[in-house]
ROLUM-183776 format. One record per residue (C-alpha): residue number from 0; residue in three letters; y, x, z. Coordinates in pm, whole numbers. Last residue first. Example, Ala and Ser with C-alpha at 12.3 -4.5 7.8 and 13.67 -1.06 7.14 Angstrom:
BEGIN
{1 SER {-106 1367 714}},
{0 ALA {-450 1230 780}},
END
This chain:
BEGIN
{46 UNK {13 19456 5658}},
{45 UNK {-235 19574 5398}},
{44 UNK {-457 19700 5592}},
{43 UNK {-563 19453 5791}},
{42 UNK {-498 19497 6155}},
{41 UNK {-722 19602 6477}},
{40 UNK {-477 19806 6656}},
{39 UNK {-650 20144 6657}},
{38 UNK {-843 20102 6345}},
{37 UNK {-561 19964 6110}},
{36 UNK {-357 20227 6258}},
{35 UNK {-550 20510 6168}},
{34 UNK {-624 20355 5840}},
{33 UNK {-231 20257 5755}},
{32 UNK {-179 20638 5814}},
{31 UNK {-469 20796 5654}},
{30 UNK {-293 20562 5349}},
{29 UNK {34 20670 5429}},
{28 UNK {-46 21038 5447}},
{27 UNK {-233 21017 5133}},
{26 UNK {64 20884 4943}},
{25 UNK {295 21149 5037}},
{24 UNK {115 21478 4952}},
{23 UNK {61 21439 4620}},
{22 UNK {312 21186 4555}},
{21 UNK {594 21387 4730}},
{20 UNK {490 21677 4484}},
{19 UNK {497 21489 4170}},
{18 UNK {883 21360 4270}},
{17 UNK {975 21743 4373}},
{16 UNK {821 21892 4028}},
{15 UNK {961 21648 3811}},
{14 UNK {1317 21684 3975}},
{13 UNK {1241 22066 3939}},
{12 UNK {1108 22047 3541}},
{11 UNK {1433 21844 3504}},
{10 UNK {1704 22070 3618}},
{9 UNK {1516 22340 3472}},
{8 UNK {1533 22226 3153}},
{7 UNK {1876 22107 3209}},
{6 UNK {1986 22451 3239}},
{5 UNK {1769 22571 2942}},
{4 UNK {1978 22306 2713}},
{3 UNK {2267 22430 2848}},
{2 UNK {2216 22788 2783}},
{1 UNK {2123 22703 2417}},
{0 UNK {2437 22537 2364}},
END
């Protein structure tokens, strides 16, 4: 029981680890992203 509970501990700590590392380097790709292109082709930002 103890094995499975250590499985699933690491199970979770890597989904954890993958979701806070897509935020950390996901969401300020998009947003250099939306500025480069709100800058070259003269849109809002939030289209």
């Amino acid at each position: 029981m103890e094995a499975l509970s250590t499985v699933l501990l690491i199970i979770y700590a890597v989904i954890g680890g993958a979701s806070t590392l897509y935020l950390l380097f996901g969401m300020p790709v998009i947003i250099i992203w939306k500025i480069l292109r709100a800058a070259k082709y003269h849109i809002r930002l939030t289209d």
